[in-house]
C-alpha positions as CSV (number, residue, x, y, z in Angstrom):
1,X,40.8,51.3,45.0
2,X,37.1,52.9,45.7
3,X,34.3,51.2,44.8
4,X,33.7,54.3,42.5
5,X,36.9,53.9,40.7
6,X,36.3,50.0,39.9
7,X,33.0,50.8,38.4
8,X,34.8,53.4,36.0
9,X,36.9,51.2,35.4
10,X,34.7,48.8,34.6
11,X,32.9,51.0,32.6
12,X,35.7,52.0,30.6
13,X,36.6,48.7,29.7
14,X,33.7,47.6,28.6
15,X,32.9,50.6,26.3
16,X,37.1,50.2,25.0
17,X,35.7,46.5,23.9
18,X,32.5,47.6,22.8
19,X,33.8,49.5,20.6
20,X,36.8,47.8,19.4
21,X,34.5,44.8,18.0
22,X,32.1,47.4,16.6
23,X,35.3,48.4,14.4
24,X,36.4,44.8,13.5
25,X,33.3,43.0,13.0
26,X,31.4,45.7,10.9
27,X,28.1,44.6,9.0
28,X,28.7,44.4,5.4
29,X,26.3,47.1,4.9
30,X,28.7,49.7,6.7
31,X,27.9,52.4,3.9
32,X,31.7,51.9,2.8
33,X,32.5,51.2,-1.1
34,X,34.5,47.9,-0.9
35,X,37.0,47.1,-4.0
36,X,35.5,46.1,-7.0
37,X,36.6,43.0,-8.5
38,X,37.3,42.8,-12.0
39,X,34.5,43.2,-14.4
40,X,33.9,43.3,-18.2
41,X,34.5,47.1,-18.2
42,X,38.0,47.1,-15.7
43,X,39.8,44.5,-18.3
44,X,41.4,45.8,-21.2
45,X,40.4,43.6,-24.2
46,X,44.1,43.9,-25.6
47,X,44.9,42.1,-22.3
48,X,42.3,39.2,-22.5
49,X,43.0,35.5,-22.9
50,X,40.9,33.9,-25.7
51,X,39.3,31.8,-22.8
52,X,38.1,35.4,-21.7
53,X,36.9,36.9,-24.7
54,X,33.5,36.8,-25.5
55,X,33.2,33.8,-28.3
56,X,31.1,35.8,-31.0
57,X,33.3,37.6,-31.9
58,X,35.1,37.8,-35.2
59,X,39.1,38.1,-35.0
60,X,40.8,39.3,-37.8
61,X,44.8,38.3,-37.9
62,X,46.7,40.7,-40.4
63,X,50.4,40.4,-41.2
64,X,52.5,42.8,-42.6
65,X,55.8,41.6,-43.7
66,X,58.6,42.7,-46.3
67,X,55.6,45.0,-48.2
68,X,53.6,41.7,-48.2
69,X,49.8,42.2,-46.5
70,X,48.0,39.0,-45.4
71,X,44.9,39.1,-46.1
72,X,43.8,40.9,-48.6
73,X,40.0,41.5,-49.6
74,X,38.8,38.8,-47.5
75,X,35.0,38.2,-47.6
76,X,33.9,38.1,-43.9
77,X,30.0,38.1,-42.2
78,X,29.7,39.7,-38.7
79,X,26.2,41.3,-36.9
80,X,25.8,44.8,-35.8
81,X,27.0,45.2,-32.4
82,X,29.6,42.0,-32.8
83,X,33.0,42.8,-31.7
84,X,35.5,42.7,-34.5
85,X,39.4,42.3,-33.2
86,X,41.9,42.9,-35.5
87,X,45.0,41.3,-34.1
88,X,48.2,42.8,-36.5
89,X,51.8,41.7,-36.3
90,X,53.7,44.6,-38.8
91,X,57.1,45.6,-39.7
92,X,55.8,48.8,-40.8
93,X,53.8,51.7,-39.7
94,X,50.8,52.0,-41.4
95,X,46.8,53.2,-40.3
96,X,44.0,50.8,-40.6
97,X,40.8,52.2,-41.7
98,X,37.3,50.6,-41.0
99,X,35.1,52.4,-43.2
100,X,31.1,51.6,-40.8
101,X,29.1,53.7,-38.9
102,X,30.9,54.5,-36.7
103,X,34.0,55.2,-38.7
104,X,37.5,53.7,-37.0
105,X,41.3,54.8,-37.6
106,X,43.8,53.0,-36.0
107,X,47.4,53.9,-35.7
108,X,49.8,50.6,-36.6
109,X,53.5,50.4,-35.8
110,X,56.0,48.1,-36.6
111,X,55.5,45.8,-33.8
112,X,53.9,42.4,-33.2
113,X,51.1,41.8,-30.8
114,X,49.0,45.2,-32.0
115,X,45.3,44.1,-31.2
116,X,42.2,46.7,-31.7
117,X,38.8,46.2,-31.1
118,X,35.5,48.0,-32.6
119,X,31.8,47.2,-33.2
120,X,29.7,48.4,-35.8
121,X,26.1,50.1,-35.3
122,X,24.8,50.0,-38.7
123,X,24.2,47.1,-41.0
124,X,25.7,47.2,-44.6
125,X,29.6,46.1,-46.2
126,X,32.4,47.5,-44.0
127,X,36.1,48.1,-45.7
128,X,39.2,47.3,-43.5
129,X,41.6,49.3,-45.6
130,X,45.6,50.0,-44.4
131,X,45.8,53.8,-45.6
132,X,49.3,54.0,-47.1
133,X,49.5,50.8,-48.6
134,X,46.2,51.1,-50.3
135,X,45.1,47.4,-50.0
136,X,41.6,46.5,-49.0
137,X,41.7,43.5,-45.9
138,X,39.1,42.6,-45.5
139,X,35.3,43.2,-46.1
140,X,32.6,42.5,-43.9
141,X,28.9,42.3,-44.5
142,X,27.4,43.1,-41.1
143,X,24.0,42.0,-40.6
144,X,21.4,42.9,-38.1
């Protein structure tokens, strides 16, 4: 082998590894987006643990059994901007009405495990009303 043809050799080995450890050993500012991990707004609050719910909020548990409706025109507290989860086990359809600003309508089936979440922006006394059965849950005087 030449002298000439080592040296290229050479050469080209050295750029192969130069480049090969460029490739692996990347800076962690390499301009690529890396995975996010999971964040408040990734996690689907139907899917939470308590232990991973915020603790100020104010969980509701509604049952709707053989035409009965627990509770009914409970007095509640909450603050603007609180979360309010309304966890429903039903054997009937129904549509749950929060009557704040914003206004909320959710659709109920006859299912257990049903969880929906809402906040309010305006103080004042917020009805939780099911639609067809025409029963008031619960009230809740939001304050600021």
């Amino acid at each position: 082998m030449t002298r000439t043809a080592r040296r290229s050799g050479s050469v080209l080995i050295m750029t192969a590894a130069a480049l090969l450890v460029a490739a692996c050993g990347g800076s962690q500012d390499s301009g690529e987006a890396s995975s996010p991990g999971p964040s408040a707004s990734t996690i689907n609050p139907s899917e939470m643990t308590d232990q991973q719910r915020p603790t100020d909020r104010l969980t509701i548990d509604i049952s709707i059994e053989g035409g009965t409706v627990t509770p009914t025109n409970a007095r509640l507290q909450g603050k603007v901007g609180q979360p309010i989860v309304l966890r429903v086990n039903s054997d009937v359809a129904d549509e749950l009405h929060v009557h704040s600003v914003p206004e909320h309508t959710f659709a109920v089936e006859p299912k257990p495990g049903q969880q929906f979440q809402f906040t309010v922006d305006v103080p004042g006394n917020v009805d939780i009303e099911l639609h067809n059965l025409h029963l008031v849950i619960a009230g809740v005087q939001v304050q600021p």
